[in-house]
TORRO-842058 format. One line per 10 residues: number of its first residue (from 1); their letters; for each residue x, y, z of C-alpha. Coordinates in Angstrom, 2 decimals. Layout:
<atoms>
NUM> a> X:Y:Z; ...
</atoms>
This chain:
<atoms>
1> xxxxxxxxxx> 0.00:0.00:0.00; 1.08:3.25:-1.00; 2.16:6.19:1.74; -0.65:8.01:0.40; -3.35:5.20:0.32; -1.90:5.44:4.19; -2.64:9.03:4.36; -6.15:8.89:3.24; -7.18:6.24:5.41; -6.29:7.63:8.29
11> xxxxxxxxxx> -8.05:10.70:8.61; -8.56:10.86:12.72; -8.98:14.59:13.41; -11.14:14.77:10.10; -13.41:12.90:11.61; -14.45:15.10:14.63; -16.07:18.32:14.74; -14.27:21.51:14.89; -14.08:23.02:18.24; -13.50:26.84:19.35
21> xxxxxxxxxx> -12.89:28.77:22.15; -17.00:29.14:22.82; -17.34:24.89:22.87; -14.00:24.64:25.79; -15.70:27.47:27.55; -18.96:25.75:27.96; -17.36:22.24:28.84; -15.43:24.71:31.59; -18.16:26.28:32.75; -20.02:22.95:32.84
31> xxxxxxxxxx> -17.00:21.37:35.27; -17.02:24.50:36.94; -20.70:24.26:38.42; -21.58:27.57:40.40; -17.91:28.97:40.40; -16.91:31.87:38.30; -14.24:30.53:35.41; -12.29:33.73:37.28; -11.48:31.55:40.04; -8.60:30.17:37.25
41> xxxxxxxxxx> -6.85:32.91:36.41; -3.93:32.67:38.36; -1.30:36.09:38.54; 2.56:35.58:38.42; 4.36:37.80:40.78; 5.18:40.24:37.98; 0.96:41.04:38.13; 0.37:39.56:35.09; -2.85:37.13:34.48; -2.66:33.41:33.31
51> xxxxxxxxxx> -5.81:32.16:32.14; -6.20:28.72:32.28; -7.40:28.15:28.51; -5.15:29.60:25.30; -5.78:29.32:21.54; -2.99:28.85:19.34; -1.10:32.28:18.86; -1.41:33.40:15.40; 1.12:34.55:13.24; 3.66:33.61:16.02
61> xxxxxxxxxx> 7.56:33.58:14.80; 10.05:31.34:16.64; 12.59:32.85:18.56; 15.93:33.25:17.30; 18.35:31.19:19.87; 20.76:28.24:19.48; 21.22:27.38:16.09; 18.26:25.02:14.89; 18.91:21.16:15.50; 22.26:21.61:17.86
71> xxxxxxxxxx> 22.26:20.45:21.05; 22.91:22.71:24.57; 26.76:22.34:25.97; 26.20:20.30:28.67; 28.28:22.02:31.50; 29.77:20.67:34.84; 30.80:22.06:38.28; 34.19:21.69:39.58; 33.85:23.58:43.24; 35.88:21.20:45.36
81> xxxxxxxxxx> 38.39:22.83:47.57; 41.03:20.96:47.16; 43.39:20.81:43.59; 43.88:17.24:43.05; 40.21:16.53:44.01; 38.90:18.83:41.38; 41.04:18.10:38.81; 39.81:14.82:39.25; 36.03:15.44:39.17; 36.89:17.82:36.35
91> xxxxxxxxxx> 38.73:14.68:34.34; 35.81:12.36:35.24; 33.08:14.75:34.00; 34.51:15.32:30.64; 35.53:11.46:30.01; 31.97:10.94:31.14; 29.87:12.91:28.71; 30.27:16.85:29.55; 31.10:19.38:27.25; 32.54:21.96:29.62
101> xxxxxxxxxx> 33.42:22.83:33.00; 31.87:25.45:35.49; 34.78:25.91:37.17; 33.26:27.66:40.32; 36.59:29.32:42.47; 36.84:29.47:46.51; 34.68:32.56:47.72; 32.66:32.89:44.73; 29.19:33.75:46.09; 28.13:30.35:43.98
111> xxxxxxxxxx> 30.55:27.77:45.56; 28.02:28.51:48.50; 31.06:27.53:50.78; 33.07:25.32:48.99; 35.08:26.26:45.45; 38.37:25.79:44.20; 41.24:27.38:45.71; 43.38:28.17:43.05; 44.76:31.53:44.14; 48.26:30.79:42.33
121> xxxxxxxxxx> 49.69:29.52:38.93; 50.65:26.09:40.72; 47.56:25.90:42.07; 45.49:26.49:38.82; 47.71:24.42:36.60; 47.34:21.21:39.10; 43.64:21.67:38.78; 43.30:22.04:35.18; 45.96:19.24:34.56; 45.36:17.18:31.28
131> xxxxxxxxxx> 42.05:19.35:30.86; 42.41:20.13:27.15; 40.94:23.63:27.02; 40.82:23.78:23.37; 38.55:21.10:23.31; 35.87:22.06:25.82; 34.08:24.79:26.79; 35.03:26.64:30.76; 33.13:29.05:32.40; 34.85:31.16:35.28
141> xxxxxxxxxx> 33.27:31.83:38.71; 35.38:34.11:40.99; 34.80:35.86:44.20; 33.87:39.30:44.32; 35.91:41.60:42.25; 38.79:38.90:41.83; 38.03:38.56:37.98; 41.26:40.57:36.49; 43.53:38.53:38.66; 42.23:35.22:37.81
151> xxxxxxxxxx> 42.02:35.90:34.39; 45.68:37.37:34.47; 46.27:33.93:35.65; 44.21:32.06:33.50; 45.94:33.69:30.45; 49.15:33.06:31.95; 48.42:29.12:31.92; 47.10:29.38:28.36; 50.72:30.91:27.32; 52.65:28.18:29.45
161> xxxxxxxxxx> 50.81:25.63:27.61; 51.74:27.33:24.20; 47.77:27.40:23.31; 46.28:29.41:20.92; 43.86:31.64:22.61; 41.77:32.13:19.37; 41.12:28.51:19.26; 39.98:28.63:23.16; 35.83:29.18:24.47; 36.74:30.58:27.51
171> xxxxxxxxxx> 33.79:32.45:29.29; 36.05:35.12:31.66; 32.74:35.60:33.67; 33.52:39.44:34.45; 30.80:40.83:36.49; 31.25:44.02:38.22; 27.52:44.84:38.21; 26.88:41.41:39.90; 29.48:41.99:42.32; 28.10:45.15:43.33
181> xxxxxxxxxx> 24.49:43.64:43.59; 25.54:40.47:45.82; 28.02:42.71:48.13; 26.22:45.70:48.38; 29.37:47.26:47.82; 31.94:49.02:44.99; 35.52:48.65:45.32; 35.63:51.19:43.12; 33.37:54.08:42.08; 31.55:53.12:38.86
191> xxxxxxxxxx> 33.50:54.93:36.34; 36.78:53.67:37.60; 35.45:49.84:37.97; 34.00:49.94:35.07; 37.23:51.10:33.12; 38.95:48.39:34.76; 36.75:45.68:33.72; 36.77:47.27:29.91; 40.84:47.17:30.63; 40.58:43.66:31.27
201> xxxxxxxxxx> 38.77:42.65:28.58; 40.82:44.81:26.24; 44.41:43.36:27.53; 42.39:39.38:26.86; 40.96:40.89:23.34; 44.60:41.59:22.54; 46.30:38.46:23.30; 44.42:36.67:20.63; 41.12:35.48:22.63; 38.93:35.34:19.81
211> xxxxxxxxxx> 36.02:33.37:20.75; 36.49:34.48:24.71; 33.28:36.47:26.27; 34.36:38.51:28.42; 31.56:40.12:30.39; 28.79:38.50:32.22; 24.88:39.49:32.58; 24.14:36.80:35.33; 20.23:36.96:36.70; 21.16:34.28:39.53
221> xxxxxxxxxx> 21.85:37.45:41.53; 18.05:38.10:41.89; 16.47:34.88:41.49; 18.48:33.75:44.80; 16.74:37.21:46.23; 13.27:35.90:45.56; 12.84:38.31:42.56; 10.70:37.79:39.84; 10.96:36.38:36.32; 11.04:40.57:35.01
231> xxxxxxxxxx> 13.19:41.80:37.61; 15.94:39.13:36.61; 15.60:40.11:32.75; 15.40:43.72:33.33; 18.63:43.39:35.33; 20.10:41.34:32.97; 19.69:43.41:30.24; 20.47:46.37:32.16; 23.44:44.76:32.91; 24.35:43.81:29.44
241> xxxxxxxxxx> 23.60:47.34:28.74; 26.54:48.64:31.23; 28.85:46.01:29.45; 28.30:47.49:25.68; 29.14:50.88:27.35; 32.09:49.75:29.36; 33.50:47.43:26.38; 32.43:50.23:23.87; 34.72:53.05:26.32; 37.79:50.32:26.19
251> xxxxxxxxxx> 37.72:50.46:21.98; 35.63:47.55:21.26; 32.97:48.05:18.84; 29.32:47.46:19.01; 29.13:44.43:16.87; 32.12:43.30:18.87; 31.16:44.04:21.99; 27.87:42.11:21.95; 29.64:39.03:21.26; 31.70:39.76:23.89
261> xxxxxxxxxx> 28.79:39.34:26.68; 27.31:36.25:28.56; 24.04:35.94:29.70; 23.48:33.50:32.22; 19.41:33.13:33.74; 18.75:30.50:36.83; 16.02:27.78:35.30; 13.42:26.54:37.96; 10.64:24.31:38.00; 8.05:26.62:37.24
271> xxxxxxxxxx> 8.08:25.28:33.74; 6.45:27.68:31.73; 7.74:30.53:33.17; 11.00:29.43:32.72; 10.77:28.43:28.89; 9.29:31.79:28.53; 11.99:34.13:30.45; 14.92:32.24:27.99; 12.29:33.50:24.82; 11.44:36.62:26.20
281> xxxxxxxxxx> 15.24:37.37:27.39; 16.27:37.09:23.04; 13.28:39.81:22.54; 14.91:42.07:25.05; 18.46:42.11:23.73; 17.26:42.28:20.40; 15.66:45.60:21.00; 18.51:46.44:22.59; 20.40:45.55:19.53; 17.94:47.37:17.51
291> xxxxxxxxxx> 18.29:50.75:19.50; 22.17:50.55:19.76; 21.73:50.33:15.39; 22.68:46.58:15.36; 21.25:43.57:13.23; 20.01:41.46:16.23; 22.32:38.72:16.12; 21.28:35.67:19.09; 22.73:36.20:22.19; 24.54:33.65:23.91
301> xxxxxxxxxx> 22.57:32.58:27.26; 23.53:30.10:29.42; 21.53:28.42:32.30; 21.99:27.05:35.68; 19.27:25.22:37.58; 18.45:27.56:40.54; 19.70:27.84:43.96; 16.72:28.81:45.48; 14.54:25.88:44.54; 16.42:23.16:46.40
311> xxxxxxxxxx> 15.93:21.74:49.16; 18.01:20.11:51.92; 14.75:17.84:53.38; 13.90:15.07:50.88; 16.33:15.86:48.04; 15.65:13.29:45.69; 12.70:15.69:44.79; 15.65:18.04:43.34; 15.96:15.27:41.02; 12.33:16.00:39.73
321> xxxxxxxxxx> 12.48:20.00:40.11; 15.75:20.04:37.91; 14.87:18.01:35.42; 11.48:20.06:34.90; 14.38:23.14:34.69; 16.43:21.35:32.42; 13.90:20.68:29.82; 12.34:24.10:30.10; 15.79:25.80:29.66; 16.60:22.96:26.89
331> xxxxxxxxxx> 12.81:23.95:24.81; 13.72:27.94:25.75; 17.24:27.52:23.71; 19.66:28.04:25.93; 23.16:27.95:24.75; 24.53:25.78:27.68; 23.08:24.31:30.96; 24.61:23.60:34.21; 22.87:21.26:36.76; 23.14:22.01:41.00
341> xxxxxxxxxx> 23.24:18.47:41.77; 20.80:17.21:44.03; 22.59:17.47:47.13; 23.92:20.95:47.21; 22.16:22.45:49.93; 23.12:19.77:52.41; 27.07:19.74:51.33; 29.63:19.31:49.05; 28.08:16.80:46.40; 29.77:13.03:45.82
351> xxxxxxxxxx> 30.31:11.38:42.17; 26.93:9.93:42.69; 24.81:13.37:42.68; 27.15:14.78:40.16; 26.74:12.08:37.60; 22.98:12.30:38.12; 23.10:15.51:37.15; 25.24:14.79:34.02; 23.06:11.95:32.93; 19.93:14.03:33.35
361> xxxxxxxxxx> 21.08:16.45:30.55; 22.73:13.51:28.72; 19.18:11.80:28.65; 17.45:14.67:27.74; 19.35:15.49:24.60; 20.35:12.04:23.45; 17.35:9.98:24.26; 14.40:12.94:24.61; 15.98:14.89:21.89; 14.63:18.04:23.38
371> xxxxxxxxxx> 17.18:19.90:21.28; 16.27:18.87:17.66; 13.26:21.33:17.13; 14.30:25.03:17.11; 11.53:26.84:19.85; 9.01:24.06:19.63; 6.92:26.58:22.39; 6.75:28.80:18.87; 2.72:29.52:18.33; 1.70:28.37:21.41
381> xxxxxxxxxx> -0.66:30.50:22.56; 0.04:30.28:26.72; 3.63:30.28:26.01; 3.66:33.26:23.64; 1.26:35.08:26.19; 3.70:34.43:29.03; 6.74:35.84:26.65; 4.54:38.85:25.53; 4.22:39.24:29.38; 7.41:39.12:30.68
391> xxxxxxxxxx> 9.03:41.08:27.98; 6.86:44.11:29.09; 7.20:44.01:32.29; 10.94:43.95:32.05; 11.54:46.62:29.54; 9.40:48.95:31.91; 11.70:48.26:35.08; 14.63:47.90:32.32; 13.67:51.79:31.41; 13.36:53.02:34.99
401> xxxxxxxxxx> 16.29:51.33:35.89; 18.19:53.43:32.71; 16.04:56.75:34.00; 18.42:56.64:37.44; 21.01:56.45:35.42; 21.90:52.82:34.64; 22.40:49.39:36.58; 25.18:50.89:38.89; 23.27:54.07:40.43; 20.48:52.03:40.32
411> xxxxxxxxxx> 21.72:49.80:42.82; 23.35:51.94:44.80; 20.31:54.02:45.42; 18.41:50.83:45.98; 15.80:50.73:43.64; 16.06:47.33:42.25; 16.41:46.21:45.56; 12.98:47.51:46.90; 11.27:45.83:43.75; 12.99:42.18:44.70
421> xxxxxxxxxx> 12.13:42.98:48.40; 8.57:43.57:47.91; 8.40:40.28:45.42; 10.14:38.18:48.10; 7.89:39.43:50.79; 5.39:37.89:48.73; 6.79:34.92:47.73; 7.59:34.23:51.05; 4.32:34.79:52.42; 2.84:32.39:49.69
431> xxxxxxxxxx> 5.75:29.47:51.17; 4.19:30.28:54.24; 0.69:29.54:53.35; 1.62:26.57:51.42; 0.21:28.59:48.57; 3.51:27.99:46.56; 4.22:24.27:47.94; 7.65:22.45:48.69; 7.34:18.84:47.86; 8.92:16.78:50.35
441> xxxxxxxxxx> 9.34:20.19:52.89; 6.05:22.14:53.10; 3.78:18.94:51.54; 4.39:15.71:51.67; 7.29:15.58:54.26; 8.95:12.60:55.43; 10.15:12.30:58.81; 11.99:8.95:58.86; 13.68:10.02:55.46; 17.36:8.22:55.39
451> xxxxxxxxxx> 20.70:10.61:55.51; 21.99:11.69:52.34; 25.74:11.20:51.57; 27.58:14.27:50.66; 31.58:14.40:51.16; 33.15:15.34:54.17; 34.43:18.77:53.43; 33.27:21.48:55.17; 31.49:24.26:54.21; 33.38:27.69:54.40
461> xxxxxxxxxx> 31.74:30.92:55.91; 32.79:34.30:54.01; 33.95:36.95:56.76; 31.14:39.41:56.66; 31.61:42.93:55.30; 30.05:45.94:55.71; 27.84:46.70:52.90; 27.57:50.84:51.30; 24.28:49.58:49.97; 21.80:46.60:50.46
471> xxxxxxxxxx> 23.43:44.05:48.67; 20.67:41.05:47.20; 20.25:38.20:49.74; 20.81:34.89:48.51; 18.22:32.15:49.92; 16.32:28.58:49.47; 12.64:28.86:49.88; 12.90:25.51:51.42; 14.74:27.21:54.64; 11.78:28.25:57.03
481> xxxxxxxxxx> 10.61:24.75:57.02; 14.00:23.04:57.31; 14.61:25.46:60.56; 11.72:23.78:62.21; 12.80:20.02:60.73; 16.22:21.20:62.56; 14.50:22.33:65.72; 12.70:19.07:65.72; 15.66:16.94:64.92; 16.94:18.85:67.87
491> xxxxxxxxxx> 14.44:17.76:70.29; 14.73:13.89:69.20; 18.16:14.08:69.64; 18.02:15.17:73.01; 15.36:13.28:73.97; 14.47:10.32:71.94; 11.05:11.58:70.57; 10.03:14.67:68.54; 7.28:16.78:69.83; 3.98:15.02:68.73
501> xxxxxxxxxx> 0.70:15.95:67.78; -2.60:13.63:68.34; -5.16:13.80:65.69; -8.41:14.28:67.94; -10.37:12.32:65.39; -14.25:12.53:65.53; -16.94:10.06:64.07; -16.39:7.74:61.64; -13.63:7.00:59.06; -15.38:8.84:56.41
511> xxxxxxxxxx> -15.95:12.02:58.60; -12.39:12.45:59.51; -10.17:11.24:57.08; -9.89:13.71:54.94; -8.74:16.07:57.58; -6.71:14.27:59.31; -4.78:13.36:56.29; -4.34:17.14:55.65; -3.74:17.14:59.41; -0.65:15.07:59.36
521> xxxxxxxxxx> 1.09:16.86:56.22; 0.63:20.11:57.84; 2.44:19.37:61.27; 4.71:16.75:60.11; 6.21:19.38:57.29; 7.81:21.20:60.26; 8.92:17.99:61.86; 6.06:17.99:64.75; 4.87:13.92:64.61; 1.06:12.93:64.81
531> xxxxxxxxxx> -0.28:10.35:66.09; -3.07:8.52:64.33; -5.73:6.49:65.34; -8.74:4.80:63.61; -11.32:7.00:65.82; -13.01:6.71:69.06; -16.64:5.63:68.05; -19.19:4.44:70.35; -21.06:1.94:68.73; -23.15:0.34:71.40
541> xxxxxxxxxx> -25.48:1.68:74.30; -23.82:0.08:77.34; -26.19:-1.27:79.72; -24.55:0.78:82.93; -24.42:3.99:81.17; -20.22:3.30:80.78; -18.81:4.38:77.37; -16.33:1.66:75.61; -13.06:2.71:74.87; -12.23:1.50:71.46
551> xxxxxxxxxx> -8.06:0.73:70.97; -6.73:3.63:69.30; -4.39:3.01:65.64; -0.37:3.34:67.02; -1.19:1.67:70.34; -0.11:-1.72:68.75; -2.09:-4.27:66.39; -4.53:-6.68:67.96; -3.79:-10.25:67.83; -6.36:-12.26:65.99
561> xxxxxxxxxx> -7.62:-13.91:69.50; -8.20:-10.07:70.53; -10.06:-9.96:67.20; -12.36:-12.74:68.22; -13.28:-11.81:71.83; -15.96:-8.93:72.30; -14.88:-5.80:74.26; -13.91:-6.51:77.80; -16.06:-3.26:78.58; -19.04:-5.14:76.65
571> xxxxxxxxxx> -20.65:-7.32:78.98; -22.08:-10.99:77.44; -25.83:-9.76:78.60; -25.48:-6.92:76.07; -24.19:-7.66:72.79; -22.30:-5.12:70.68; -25.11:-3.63:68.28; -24.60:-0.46:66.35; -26.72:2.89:67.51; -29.46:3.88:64.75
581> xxxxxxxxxx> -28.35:6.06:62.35; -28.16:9.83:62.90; -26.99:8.40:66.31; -23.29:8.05:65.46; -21.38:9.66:68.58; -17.42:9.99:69.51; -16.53:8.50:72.79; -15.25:11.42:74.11; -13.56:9.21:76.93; -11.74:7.02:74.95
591> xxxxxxxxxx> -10.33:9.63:73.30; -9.05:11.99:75.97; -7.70:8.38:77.22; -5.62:7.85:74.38; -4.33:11.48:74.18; -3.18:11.08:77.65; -1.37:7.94:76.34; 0.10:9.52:73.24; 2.66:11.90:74.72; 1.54:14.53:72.61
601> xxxxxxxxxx> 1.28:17.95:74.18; -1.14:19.39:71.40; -4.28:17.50:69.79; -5.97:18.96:66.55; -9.99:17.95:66.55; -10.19:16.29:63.03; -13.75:16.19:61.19; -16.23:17.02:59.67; -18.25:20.89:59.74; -21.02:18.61:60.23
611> xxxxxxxxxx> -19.84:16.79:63.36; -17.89:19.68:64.71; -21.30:21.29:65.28; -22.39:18.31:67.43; -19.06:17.40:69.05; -16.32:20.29:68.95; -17.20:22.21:71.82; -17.24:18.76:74.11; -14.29:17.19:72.92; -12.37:20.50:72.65
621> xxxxxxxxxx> -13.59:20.98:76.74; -12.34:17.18:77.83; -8.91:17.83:75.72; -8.21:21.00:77.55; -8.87:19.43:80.66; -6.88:17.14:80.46; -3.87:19.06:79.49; -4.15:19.25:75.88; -3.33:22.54:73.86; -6.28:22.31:71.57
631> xxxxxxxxxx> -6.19:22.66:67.82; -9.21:22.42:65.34; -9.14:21.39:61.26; -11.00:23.76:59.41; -12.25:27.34:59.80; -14.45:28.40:63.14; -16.93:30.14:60.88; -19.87:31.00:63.46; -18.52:28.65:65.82; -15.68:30.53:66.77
641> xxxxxxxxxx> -16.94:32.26:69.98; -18.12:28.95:71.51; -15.08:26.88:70.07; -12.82:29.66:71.72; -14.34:29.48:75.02; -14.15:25.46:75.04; -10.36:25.49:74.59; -9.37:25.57:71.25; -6.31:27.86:70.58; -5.58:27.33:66.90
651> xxxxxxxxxx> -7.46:26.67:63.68; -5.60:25.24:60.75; -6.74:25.18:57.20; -5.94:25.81:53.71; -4.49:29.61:53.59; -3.58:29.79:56.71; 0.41:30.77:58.01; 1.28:27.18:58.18; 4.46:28.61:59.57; 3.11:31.18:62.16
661> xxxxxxxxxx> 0.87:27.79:63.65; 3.92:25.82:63.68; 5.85:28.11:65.64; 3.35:28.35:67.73; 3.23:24.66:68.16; 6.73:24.58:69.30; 6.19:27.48:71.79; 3.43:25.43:73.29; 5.67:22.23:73.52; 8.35:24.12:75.01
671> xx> 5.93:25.57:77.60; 5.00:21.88:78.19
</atoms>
């Protein structure tokens, strides 16, 4: 049969109706019941709206980025302290399917308290032994302000190897403007740090560094500050913008200069909002371009899977947030990608986590083939909306930024700073309310999780300096959770139990599980333990008026004799027989009895609205009288006077400061 016999007999979408934007919008509205379809539009931080339901963008052009079917360079850290141990890592990366090395340097504000030390030619050329630097690519990472004399030494090793420098991709990684942001301080005032940056680049551009980039535009600066996706473009570009100028002052040319420039964005696991920072990043500089009278050329952007997304409790799940990074970096065309590996934030990373993070960008080009299609996100219509977004947003702050009188007085007067602030008050607030969720941390959190292996290096603390401005914090959103895992991994430690929490659970199964479900991810993500139980309900009148007391779940299983025998509180003259319904009732007894046993200090009243009505106010009375700091799933509503008054102190629920209750928690226990 014929390819086109084929063709015509399999006409699938032919043979369903066409469907528009009116049809989806009735099924919606149909799922959706008696809530508005407003209730899914979500905002990003930058203000903008995401509607849950696109149509293909019309007319849409792809982005110009990496060149169409080549793959991203797949680039590796080397940050361990010592020479010979990251010359080695360095050797086994590239023999083991990396392109290049990140070769982060001791006190760079990215080793996050590791890095090479390399502060001598001895040192440098024992750590770059046998690396053949004409055959990969290396990206430089120094501490603050150190870039001319590692690249004065850097260039020296090139010339003691007798390499050509033209032949060499060597990405310098000068940064004054990021310096400045991370320190909150100048070494220099502007115009004279500036000149010596364009001096530096000047003295490389003259040896013969042909391919070299000189400068670097790195976002990571303000992602690690809880900024949003426009504040790191607009201080990207604007800090591209302050290289042209400085490159342009040292005798460079425009055309040259922009190939002179890295730009380097953080990828996170907000998928969509990264693929469409890398697109709308290429818009920006090509207006840029465009105004400085340039033929927008692609820039080259590199990514690094960000700092700020990992997490120190349950870190496998980095495994999951980096590849979603990966991929949306890989579909947004950057240039080259560099992976945190999964155990970062706990320590210095072992083979194991760094070849995982090799392999995941291995896999992703070689079996996925993520790179083959040039913007595949071309034309689709969230995408494209999210790009359109973002690019406005930054050029506005991009322009006020340029209205203060560029990236420099703009910092030092603080007013990108107030704009991060404001969007990591936010963002913080949202971790807080389990609005923005952690997996593993602030939902789903596993307190009998095994250790993690990291090496046994320690992790270096930069001496503090004053600041002349506010310098950018850097921070993991994970961290206000993992301070009360700590303070909890404290208390077992010095005890032999964590603080515990006893789900109060009232009626049946089907009344409380729900809640207490949600009961026992909310505690146990800041390491307070619940204990569980199967409920307390009395399912028999008793004969003397005495309430059974049911064996609470975590008290130990019953044997399968225990099964067979009746209640001991159940005499033979009256036979276990359930109450009619609309007579289902908690034994309150039983279950102040098995809080006493628990060892728990608080216990949360788990149900439903329904049965809280009818039971709250007793059970929350017989808790508190028996010691118990009282807690309640749900919201109070028109209960709250009464509930108040019978002893409960704290309602939990979704939207509420999960970590404001858990504090409070602790303070409770302590005051135990």
């Amino acid at each position: 049969m014929s390819n086109t016999a084929v063709h015509q007999d399999l006409a699938l979408a032919a043979e369903f109706p066409a469907t528009d934007r009116a049809d989806w919008l009735r099924l919606v509205e149909k799922a959706l019941k008696d809530r508005p379809f407003e209730k899914l539009i979500s905002r990003t931080y930058d203000g903008f709206a995401i509607d849950p339901l696109y149509t293909r963008a019309a007319g849409a052009i792809p982005v110009a980025g990496r060149a169409p079917g080549q793959p991203w360079t797949v680039m590796q850290r080397v940050d361990h302290p010592d020479p010979a141990r990251a010359n080695a890592e360095a050797l086994n990366e590239l023999e083991n399917g990396a392109d290049g090395l990140a070769f982060v340097l001791s006190a760079a504000p990215t080793a996050h308290g590791f890095g090479v030390k390399a502060d001598d030619a001895a040192a440098l050329a024992r750590v770059l032994d046998r690396v053949e630097l004409d055959l990969i690519s290396l990206r430089i990472e120094t501490a603050p302000f150190a870039g001319r004399p590692v690249a004065e030494l850097v260039s020296g090793l090139v010339a003691a190897r007798k390499l050509d420098p033209a032949l060499l991709a060597i990405d310098f990684g000068l940064d004054p403007v990021g310096d400045m942001a991370r320190t909150g301080r100048a070494l220099l005032p502007w115009p004279e740090l500036s000149q010596r940056a364009g001096e530096t680049a000047k003295g490389l551009a003259d040896k013969g560094y042909a391919k070299a980039r000189f400068l670097r535009a790195d976002g990571r600066a303000v992602h690690e500050a809880g900024g949003s996706e426009a504040q790191e473009l607009a201080f990207v570009v604007a800090a591209g913008v302050a290289s042209l100028r400085l490159l342009e002052a040292a005798g460079f040319s425009l055309d040259e200069a922009r190939r002179r420039i890295t730009f380097l964005l953080a990828a996170d696991a907000d998928e969509f909002l990264t693929i469409a920072k890398f697109r709308a990043l290429r818009k920006l500089w090509a207006r840029v371009e465009e105004a400085c009278g340039l033929t927008p050329q692609p820039a080259f952007v590199a990514a690094e899977t960000a700092w700020r997304m990992t997490s120190a409790r349950d870190p496998y799940v980095n495994m999951l947030r980096t590849t979603i990074a990966v991929a949306a970096a890989g579909v947004g065309g950057a240039d080259s990608i560099t992976v945190l590996p999964f155990t970062a934030a706990l320590g210095l990373p072992d083979r194991f986590a760094r070849r995982v993070a090799r392999n995941l960008q291995l896999i992703l080009l070689e079996e996925s083939n993520l790179y083959r299609v040039a913007d595949p996100a071309a034309g689709s219509g969230g995408i494209e909306a999210l790009t359109a977004g973002l690019t406005r947003s930054a050029w506005t702050l991009f322009q006020e930024i340029e209205r203060t009188g560029g990236i420099a007085t703009a910092l030092e007067q603080g007013l990108l700073q107030t704009h991060v602030a404001a969007t990591r008050k936010a963002r913080l607030a949202a971790i807080a309310k389990r609005k923005d969720a952690i997996t593993g941390v602030s939902d789903y959190p596993n307190l009998g999780e095994a250790p993690v292996k990291v090496l046994d290096v320690p992790r270096a603390t930069p001496a503090p300096q004053a600041p002349q401005f506010e310098p950018l914090p850097s921070l993991r959103l994970a961290q206000p959770f993992e301070a009360l895992r700590d303070k909890s991994d404290a208390i077992l430690k010095a005890t032999g139990a964590r603080p515990k929490v006893f789900l109060a659970n009232l009626g049946r199964l089907a009344d409380f599980n729900a809640r207490a479900t949600f009961t026992k991810n909310f505690y146990e993500s800041g390491g307070l333990e619940t204990v569980g139980n199967d409920g307390f309900l009395l399912t028999s009148p008793l004969p003397s008026g005495e309430r059974s007391t049911p064996k609470a779940s975590g008290e130990g299983e019953r044997t399968s004799q225990d099964r067979s025998n009746p209640s001991p509180a159940l005499s033979p003259s009256a036979p276990e027989r359930p109450l009619p319904m609309g007579e289902v009732k908690t034994d309150i007894d039983a279950m102040v009895a098995a809080y006493k046993a628990s060892g728990a200090r608080i216990a949360c009243l788990c149900s439903t609205d329904k049965v809280y009505a009818a039971e709250a106010a007793e059970a929350a009375k017989a808790l508190s009288a028996a010691g118990a700091v009282v807690h309640l799933a749900g919201r109070a509503g028109e209960h709250e006077a009464a509930w108040n008054a019978a002893g409960v102190k704290a309602y939990i629920y979704v939207g509420c400061d999960v970590l404001a209750t858990l504090q409070g928690a602790y303070d409770s226990v302590s005051q135990s």
